[in-house]
DOZAKOL-89341 format. One line per 10 residues: number of its first residue (from 1); their letters; for each residue x, y, z of N, C-alpha, C. Coordinates in Angstrom, 3 decimals. Example, Ala and Ser with C-alpha at 12.3 -4.5 7.8 and 13.67 -1.06 7.14 Angstrom:
<nodes>
1) AS) 13.190/-5.690/7.800/12.300/-4.500/7.800/13.200/-3.300/7.800; 12.850/-2.250/7.080/13.670/-1.060/7.140/12.900/0.030/7.870 $
</nodes>
This chain:
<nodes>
1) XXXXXXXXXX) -136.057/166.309/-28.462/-134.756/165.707/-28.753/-134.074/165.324/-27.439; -133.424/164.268/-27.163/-132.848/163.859/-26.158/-131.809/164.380/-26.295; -131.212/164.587/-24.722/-129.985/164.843/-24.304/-129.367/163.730/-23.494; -128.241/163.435/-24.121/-127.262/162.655/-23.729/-126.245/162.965/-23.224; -126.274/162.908/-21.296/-125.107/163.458/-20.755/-123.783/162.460/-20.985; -122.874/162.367/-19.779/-121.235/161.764/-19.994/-122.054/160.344/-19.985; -122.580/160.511/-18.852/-122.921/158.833/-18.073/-123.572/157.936/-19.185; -125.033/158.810/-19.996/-125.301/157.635/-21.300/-124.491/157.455/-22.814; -123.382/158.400/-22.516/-122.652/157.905/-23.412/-121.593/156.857/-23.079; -121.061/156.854/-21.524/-120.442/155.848/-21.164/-121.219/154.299/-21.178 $
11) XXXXXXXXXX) -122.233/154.608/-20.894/-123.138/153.196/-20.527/-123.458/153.014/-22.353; -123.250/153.535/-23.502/-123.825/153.347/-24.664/-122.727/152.550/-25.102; -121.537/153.359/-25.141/-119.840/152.791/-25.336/-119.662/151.329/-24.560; -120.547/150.907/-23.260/-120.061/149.523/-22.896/-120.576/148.960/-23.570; -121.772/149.462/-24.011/-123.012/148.059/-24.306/-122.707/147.677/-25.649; -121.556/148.291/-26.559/-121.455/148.414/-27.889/-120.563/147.317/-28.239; -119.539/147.688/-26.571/-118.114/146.731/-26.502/-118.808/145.555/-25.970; -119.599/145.659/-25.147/-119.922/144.243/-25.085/-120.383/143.469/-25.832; -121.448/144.006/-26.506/-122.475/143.496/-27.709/-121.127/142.973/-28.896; -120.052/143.708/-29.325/-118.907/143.175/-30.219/-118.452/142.251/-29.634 $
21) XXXXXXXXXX) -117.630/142.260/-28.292/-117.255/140.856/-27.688/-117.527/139.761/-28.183; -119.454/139.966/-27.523/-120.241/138.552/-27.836/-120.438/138.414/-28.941; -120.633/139.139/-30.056/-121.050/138.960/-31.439/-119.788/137.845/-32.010; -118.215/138.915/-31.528/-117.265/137.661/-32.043/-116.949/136.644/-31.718; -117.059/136.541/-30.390/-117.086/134.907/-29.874/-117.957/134.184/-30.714; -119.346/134.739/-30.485/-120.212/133.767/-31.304/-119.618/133.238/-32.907; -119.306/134.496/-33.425/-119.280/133.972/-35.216/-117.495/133.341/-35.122; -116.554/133.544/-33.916/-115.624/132.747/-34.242/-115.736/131.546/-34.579; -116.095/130.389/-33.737/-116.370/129.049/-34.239/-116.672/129.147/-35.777; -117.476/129.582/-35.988/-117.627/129.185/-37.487/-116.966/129.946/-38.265 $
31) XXXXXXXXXX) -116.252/131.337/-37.849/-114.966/131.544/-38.758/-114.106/130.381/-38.939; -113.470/129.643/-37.486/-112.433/128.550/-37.832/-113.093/127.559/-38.402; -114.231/127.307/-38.586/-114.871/125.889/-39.572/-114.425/126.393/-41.148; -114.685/127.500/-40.954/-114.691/128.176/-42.776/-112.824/127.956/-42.839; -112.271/128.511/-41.847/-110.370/128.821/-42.323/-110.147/126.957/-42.365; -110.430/126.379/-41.540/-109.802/124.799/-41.264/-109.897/123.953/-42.708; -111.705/124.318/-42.988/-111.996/123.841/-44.387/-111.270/123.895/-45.350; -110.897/124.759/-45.731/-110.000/125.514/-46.970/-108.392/125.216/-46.525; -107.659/124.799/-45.168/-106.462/124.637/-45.090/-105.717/123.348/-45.695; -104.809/123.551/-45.825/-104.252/122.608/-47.079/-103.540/121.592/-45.436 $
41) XXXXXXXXXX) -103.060/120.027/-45.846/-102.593/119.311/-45.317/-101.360/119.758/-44.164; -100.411/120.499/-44.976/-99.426/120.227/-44.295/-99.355/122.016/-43.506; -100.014/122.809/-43.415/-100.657/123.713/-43.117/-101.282/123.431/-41.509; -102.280/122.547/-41.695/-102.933/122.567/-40.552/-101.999/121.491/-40.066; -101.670/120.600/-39.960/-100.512/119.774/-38.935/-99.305/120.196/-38.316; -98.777/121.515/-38.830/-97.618/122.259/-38.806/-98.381/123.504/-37.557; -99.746/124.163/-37.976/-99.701/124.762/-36.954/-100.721/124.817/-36.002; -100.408/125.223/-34.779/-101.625/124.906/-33.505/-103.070/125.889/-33.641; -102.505/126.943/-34.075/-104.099/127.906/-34.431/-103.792/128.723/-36.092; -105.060/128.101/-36.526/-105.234/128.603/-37.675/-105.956/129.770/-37.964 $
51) XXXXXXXXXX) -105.870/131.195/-38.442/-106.639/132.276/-38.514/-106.780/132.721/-39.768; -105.871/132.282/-40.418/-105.761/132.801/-42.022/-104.795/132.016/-42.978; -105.625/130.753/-43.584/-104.248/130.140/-44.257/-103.963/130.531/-45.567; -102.287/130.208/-45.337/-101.594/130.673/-46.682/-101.859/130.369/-47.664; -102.288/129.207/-48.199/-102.804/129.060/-49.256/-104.239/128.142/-49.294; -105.506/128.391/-50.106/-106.338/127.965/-50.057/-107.044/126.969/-50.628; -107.072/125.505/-50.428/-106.902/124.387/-51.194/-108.585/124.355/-51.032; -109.029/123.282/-51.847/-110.811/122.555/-51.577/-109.974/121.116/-51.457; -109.899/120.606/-50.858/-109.195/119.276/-50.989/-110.128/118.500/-49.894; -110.699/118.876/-48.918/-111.895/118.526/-48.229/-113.337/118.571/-48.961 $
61) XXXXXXXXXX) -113.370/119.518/-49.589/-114.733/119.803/-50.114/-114.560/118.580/-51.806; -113.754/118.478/-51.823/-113.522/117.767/-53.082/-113.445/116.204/-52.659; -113.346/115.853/-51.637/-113.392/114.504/-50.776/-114.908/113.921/-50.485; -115.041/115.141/-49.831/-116.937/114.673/-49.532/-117.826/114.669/-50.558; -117.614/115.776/-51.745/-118.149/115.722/-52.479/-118.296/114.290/-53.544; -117.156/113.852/-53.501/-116.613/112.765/-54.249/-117.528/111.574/-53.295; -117.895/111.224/-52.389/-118.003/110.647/-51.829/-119.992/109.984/-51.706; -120.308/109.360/-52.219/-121.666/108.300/-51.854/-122.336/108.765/-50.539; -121.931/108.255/-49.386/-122.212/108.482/-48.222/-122.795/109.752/-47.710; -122.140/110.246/-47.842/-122.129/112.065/-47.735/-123.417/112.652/-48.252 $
71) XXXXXXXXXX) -123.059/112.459/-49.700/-124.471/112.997/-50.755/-125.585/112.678/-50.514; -125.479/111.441/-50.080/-126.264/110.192/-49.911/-127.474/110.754/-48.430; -126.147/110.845/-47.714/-127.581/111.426/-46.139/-128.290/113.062/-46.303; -127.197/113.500/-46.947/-127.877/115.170/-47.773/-128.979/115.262/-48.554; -129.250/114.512/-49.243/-130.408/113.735/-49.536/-131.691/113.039/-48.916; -131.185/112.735/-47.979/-131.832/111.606/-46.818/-132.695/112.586/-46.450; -132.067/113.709/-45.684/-132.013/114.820/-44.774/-132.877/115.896/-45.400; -132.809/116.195/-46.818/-133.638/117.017/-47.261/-135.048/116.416/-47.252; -135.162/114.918/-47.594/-136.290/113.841/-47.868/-136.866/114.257/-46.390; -136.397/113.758/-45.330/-136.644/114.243/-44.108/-137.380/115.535/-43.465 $
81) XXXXXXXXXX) -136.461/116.671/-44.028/-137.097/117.849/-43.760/-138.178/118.487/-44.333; -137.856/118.270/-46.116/-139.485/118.496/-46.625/-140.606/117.921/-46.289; -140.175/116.508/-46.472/-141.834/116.256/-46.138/-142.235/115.947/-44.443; -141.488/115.841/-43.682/-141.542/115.988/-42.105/-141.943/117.375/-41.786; -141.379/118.540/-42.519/-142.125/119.777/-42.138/-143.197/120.134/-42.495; -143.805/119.358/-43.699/-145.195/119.537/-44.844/-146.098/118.747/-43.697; -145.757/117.600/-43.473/-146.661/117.309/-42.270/-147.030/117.406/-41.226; -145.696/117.539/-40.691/-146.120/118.425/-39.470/-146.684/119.666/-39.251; -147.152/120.674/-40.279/-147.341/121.646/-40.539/-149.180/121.407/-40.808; -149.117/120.319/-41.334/-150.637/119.593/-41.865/-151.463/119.485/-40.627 $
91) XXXXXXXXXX) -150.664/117.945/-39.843/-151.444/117.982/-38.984/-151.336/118.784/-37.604; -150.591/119.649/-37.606/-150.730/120.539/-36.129/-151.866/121.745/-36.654; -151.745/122.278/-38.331/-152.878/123.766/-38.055/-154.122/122.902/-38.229; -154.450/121.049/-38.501/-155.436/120.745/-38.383/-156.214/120.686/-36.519; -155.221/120.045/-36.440/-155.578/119.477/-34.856/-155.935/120.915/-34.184; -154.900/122.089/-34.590/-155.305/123.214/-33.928/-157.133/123.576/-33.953; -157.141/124.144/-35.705/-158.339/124.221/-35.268/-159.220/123.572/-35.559; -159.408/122.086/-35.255/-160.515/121.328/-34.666/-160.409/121.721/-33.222; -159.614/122.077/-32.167/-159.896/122.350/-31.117/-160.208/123.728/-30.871; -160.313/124.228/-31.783/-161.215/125.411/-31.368/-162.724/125.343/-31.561 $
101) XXXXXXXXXX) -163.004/124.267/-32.375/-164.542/124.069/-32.531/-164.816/123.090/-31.487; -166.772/123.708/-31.629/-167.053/122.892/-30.199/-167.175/121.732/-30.844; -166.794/120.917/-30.357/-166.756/119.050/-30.709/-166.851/118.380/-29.537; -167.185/117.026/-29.718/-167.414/116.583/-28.698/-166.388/115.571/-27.979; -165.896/115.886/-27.023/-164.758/115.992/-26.230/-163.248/116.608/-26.293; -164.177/117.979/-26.479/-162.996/119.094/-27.034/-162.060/118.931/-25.798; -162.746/119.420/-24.427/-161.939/119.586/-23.070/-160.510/118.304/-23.238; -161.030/117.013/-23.018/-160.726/115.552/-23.225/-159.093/115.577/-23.966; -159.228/116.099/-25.243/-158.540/116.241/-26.652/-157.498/117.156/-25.727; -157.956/118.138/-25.398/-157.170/119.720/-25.083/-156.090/118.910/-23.895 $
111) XXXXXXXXXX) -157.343/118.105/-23.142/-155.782/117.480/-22.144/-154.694/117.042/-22.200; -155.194/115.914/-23.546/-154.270/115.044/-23.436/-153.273/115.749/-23.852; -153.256/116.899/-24.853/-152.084/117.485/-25.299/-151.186/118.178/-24.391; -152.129/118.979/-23.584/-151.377/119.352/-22.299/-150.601/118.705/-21.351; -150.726/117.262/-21.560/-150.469/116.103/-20.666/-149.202/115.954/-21.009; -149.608/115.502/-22.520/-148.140/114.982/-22.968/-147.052/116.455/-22.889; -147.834/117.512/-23.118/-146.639/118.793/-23.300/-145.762/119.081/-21.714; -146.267/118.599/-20.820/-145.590/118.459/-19.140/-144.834/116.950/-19.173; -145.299/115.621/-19.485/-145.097/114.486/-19.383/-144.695/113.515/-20.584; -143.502/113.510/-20.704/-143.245/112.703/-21.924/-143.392/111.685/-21.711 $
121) XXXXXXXXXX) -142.980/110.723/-23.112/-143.589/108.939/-22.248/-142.212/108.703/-22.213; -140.866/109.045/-22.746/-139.488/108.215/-22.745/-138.871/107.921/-23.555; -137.640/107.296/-24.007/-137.310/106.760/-24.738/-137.756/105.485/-25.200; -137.598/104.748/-24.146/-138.131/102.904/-23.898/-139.571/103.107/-24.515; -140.582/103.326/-24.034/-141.850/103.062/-24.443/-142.055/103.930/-25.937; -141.281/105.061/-26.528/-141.410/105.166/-27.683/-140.617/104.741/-28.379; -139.603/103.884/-28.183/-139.019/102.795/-29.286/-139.997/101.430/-29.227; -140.466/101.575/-28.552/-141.442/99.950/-28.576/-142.789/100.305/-29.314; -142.950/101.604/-29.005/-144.004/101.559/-29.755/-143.919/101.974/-31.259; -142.491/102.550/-31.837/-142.148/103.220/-33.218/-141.664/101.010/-33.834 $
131) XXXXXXXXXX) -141.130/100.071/-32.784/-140.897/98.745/-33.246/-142.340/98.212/-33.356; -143.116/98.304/-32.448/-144.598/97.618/-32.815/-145.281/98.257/-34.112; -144.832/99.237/-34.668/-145.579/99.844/-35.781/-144.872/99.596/-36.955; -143.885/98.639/-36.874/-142.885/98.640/-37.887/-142.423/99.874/-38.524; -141.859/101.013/-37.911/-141.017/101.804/-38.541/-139.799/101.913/-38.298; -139.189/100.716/-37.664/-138.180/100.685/-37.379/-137.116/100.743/-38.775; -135.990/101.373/-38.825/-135.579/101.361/-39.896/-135.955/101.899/-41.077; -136.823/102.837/-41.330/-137.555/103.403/-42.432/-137.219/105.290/-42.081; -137.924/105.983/-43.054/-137.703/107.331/-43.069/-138.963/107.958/-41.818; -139.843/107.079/-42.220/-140.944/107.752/-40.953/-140.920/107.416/-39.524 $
141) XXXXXXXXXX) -139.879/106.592/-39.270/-139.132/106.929/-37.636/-139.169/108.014/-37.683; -138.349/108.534/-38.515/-138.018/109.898/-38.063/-138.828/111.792/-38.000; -140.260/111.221/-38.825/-141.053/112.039/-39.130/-142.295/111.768/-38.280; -142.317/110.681/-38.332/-144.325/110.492/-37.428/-143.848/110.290/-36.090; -142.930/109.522/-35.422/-143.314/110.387/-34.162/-143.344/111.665/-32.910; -142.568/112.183/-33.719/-142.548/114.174/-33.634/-142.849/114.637/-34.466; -144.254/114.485/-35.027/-145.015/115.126/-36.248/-145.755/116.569/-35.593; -146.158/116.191/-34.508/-146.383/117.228/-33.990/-146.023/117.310/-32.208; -145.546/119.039/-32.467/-145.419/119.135/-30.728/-146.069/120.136/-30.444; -146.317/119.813/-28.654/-147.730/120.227/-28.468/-147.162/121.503/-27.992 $
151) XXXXXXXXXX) -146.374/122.323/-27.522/-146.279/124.108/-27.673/-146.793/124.571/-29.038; -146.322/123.990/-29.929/-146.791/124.327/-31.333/-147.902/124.426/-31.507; -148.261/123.492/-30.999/-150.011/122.971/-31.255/-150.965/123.870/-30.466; -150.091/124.235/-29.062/-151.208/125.269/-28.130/-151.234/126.925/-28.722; -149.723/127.398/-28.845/-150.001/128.393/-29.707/-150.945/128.438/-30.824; -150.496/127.550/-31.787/-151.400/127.791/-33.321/-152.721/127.692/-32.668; -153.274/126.912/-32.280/-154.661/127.498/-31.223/-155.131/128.439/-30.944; -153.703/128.845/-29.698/-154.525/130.724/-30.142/-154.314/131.324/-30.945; -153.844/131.296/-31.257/-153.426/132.225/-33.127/-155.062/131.750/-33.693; -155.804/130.701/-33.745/-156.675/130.536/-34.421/-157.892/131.382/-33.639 $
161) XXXXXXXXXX) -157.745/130.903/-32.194/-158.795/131.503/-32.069/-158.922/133.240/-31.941; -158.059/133.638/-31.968/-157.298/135.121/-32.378/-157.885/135.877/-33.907; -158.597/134.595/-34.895/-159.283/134.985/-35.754/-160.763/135.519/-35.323; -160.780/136.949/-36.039/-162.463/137.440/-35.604/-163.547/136.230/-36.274; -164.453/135.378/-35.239/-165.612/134.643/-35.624/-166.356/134.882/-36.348; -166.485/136.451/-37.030/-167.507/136.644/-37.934/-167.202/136.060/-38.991; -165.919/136.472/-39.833/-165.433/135.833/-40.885/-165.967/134.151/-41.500; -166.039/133.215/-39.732/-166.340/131.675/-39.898/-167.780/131.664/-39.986; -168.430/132.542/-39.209/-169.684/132.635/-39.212/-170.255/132.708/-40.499; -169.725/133.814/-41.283/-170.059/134.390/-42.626/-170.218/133.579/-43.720 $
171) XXXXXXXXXX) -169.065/132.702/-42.927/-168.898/131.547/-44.219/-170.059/130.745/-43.959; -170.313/130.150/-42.718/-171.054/128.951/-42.509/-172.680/129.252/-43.089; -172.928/130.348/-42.796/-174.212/131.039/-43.414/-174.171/131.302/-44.907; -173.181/131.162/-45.474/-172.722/130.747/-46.951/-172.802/129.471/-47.904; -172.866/128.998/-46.599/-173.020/127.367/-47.034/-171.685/126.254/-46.871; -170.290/127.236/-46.607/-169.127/127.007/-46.178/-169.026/125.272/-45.213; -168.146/124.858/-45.273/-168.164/123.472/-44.398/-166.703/123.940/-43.794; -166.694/122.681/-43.308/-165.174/123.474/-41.791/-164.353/123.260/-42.728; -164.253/122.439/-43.593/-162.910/122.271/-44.460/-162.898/122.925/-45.461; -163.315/123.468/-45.775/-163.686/125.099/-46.725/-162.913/125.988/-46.224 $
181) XXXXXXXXXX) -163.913/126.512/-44.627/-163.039/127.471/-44.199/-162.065/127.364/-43.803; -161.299/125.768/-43.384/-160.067/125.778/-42.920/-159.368/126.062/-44.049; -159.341/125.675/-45.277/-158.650/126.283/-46.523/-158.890/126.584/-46.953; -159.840/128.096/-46.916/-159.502/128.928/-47.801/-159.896/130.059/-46.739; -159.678/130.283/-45.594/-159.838/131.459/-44.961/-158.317/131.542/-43.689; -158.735/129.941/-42.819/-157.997/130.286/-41.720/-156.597/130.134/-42.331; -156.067/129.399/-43.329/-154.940/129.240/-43.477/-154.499/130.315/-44.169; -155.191/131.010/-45.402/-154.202/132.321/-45.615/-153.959/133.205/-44.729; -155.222/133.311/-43.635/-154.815/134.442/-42.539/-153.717/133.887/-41.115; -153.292/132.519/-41.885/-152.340/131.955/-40.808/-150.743/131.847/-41.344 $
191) XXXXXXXXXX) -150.460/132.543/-42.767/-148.849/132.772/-43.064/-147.817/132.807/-42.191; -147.962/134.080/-41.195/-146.805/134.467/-40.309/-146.626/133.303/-39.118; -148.072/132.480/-39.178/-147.771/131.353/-37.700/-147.149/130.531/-38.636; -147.854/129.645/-39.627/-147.054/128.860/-40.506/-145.365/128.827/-40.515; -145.237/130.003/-41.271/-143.836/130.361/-41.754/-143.095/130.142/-40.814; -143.375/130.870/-39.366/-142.643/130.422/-37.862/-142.601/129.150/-37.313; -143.413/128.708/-37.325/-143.578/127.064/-37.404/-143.170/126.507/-38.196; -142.986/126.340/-38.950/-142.443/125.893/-40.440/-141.074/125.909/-40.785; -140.420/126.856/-39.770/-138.826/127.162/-39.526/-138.782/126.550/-38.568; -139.641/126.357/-37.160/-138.838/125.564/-36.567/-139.362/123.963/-36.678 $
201) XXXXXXXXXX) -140.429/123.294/-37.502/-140.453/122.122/-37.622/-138.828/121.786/-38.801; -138.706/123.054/-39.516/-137.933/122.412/-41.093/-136.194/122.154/-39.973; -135.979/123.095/-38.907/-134.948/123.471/-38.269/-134.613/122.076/-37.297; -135.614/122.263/-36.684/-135.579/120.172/-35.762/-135.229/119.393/-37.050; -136.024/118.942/-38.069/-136.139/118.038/-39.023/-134.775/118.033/-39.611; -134.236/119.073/-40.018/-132.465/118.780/-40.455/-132.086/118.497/-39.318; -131.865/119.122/-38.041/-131.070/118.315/-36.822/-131.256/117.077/-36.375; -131.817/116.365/-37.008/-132.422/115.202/-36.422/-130.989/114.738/-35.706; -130.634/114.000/-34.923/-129.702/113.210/-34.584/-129.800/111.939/-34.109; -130.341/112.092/-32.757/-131.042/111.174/-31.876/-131.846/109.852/-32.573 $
211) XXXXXXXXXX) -132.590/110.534/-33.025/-133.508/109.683/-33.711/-133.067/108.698/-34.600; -132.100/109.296/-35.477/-131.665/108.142/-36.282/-130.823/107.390/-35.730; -130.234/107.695/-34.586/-129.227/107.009/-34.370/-129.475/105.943/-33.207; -130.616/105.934/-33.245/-131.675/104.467/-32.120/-132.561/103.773/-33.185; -132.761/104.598/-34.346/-134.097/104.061/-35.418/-133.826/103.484/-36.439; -132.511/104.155/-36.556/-131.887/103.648/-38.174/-131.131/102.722/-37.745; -130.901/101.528/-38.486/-129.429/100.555/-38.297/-128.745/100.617/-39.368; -129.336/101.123/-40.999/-128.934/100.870/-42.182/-128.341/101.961/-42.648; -127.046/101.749/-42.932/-125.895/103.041/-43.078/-126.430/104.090/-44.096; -127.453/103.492/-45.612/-128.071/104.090/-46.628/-128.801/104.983/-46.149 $
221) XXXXXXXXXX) -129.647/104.703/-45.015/-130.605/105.816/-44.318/-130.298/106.547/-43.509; -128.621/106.866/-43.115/-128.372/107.851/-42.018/-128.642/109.200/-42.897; -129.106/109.818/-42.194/-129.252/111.446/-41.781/-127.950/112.269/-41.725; -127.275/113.387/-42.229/-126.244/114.002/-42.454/-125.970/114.353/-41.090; -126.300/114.363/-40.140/-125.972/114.933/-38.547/-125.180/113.524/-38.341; -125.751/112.275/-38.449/-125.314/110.915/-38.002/-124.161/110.820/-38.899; -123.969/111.073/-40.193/-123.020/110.863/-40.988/-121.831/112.004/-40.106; -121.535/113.243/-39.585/-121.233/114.145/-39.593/-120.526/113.593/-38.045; -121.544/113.039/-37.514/-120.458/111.840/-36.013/-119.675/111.237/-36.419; -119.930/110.240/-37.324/-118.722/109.618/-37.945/-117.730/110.464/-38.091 $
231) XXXXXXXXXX) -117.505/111.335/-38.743/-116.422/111.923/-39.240/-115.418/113.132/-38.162; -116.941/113.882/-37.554/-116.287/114.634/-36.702/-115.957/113.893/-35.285; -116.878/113.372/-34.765/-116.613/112.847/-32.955/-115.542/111.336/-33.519; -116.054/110.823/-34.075/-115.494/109.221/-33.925/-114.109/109.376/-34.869; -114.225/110.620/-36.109/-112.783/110.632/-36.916/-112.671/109.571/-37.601; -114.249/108.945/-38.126/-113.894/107.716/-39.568/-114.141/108.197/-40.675; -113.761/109.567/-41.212/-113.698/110.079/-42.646/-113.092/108.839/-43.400; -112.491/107.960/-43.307/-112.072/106.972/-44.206/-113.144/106.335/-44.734; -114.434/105.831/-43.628/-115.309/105.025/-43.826/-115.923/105.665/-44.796; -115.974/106.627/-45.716/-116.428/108.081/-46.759/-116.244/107.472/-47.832 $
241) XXXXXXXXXX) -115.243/107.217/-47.770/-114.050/106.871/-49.254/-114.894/106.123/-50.270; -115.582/106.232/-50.486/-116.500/105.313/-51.708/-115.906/105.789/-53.038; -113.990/106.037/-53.641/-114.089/106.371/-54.849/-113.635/107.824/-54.260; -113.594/108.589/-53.260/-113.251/110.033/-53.482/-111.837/109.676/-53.540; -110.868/108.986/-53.319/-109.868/108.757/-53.169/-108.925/108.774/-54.666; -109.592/107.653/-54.892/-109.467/107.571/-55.979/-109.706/109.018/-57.048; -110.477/109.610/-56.154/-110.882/110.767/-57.348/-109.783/111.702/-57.521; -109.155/111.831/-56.161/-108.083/113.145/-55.455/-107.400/112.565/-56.502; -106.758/111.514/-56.415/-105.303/110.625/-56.869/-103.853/111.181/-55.696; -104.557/110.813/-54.446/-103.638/111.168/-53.282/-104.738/110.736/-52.042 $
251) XXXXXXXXXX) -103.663/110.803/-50.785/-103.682/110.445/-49.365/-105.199/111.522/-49.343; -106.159/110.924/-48.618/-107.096/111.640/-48.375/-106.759/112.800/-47.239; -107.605/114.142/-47.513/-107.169/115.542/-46.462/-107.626/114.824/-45.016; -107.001/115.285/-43.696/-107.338/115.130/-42.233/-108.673/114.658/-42.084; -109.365/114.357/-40.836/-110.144/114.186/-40.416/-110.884/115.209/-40.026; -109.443/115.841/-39.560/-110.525/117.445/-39.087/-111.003/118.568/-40.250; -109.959/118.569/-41.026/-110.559/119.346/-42.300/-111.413/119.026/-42.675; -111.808/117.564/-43.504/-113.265/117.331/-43.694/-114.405/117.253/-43.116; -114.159/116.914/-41.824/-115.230/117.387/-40.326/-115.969/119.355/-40.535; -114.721/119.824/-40.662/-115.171/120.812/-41.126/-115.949/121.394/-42.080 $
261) XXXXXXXXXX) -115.563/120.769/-43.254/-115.710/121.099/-44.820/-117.466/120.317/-44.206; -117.806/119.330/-44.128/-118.766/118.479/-43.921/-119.690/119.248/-43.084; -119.327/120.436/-42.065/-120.024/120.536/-41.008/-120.759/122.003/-41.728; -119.474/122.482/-42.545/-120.012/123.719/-43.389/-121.159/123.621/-44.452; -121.216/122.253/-45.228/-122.178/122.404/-46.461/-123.357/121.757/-45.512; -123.534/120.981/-44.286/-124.369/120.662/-43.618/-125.425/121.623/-43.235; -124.937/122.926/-42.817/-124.787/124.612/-42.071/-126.016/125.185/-43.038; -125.024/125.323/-44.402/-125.345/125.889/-45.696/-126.948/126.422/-45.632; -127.539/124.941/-46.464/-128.770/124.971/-46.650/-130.147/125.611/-45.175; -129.560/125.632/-44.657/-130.770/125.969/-43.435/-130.821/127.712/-43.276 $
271) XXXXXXXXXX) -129.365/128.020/-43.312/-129.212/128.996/-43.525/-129.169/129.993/-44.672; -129.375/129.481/-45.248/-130.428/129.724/-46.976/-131.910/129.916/-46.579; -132.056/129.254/-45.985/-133.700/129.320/-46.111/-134.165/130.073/-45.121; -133.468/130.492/-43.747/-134.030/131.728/-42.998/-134.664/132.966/-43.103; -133.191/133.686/-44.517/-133.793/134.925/-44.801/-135.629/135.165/-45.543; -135.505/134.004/-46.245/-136.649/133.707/-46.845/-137.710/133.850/-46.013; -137.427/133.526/-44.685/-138.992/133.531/-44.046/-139.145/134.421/-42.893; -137.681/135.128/-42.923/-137.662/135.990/-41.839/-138.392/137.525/-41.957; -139.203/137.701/-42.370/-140.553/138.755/-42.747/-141.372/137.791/-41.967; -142.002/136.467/-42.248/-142.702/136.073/-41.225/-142.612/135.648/-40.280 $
281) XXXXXXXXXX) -140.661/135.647/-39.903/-140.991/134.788/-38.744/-140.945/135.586/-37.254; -140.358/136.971/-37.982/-140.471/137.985/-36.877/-142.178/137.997/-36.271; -143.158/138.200/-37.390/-144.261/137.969/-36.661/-144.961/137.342/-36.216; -144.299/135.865/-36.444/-144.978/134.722/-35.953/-144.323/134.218/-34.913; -142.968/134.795/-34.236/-142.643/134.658/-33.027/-143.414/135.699/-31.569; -143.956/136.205/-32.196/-144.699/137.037/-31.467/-146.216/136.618/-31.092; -146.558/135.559/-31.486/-147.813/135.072/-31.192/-147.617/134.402/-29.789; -149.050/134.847/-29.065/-148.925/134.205/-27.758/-148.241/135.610/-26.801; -148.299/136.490/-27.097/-147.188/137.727/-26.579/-148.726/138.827/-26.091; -148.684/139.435/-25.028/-149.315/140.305/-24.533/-150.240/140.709/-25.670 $
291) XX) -151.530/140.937/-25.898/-152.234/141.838/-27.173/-152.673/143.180/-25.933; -152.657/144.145/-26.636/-153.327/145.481/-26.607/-154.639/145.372/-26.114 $
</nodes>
């Protein structure tokens, strides 16, 4: 049993106060997204810091909701993330392990990935080349050309080759073909890399920002991050109004309230889906980490 003199209880007592400090700084911001959301008009214009308002309206959440645009890139964005993470998920545990088999110009293959993972090509030369392929303006701007990235790609590698060879062996002397064992051996014993990967392809894929906002020109295809500039940086919640206005039967709520309200149901969904994978993703952040 340990003994704990004055000194590790003093040094236990800082680390507790500090660790609270930072914990509340961190979750403040998004306390005031949650209080701003819910503050009624004449509430938030009346005062300079909001911590707890007096009364609790949806008059933001009832704006966006009302609203085309809004729904519209929430939509976009899910279209985006499912199937941008289904593929990217496809072709990185493929590419992985084909490079663990001997093939011919495995070394070759292994570079170039390494190449590009030190050396990007740019902005300029990958808009010319996403315009020469005609995806300009479409949903797979935003999915095929960060379908896969190559940290991803070098880990799941070793994670593959981290599988004992007998297992592939066993198979192949079975009569097994590589695409056999790639589905139905390496991929169930690859859950916890998946799942970790899979959070952070699904996690990029809702943030998209960038991307749409050089790829897309057509307001129907913005992405809820691009919609979410409008409203929060630039303050054109008006440009929203498709009918929510009409819906209230009044002056639409602030700019900043719905910035808020907008930034919260944006938040929502991602953070829904963490707990779900957080059994695997504890162990699939650990790949690539010292082995025994």
């Amino acid at each position: 049993m340990k003994i704990y003199t004055n000194y590790d209880r003093i040094a236990n007592a800082a680390n507790m106060l500090l660790l609270t400090v930072i914990t509340l700084a961190m979750l403040f911001p998004f306390y005031y997204i949650v209080i701003v959301s819910f503050t009624s008009y004449d509430e938030f214009v009346t005062k300079d810091l909001l911590l707890f308002p007096k009364k609790w309206v949806f008059d933001a959440y009832a704006y966006i909701f009302n609203t085309d645009t809004f729904l519209r890139s929430i939509w976009v964005t899910v279209f985006v993330t499912v199937v941008g993470t289904v593929i990217s998920l496809l072709l990185t545990t493929m590419m992985a392990y084909s490079l663990t088999r001997k093939i011919m110009g495995e070394r070759l293959f292994l570079f170039m990935v390494l190449f590009t993972f030190v050396f990007g090509a740019g902005i300029i030369p990958t808009y010319m080349v996403v315009k020469a392929t005609q995806l300009l303006d479409t949903y797979w701007a935003l999915i095929i050309p960060g379908a896969i990235n190559s940290f991803n790609l070098i880990v799941m590698r070793q994670f593959f080759l981290g599988i004992p060879k007998d297992l592939t062996e066993a198979s192949l002397i079975d009569g097994a073909n590589d695409l056999q064992i790639f589905g139905r051996i390496i991929l169930p014993l690859s859950k916890p890399a998946m799942a970790a990967f899979g959070l952070f392809y699904a996690v990029s894929n809702w943030n998209t920002y960038f991307n749409a906002l050089i790829y897309i020109s057509d307001p129907a295809k913005w992405t809820v991050q691009v919609v979410l500039r409008q409203i929060v940086i630039l303050e054109q919640a008006s440009s929203l109004s498709d009918g929510a206005q009409m819906a209230l039967g009044q002056n639409p709520p602030p700019a900043e309230t719905i910035g808020m309200a907008a930034v919260l149901v944006a938040t929502i969904p991602i953070l829904i889906v963490y707990p779900f994978l957080q059994k695997h993703f504890a162990k699939g952040v650990m790949l690539g980490s010292v082995k025994e």
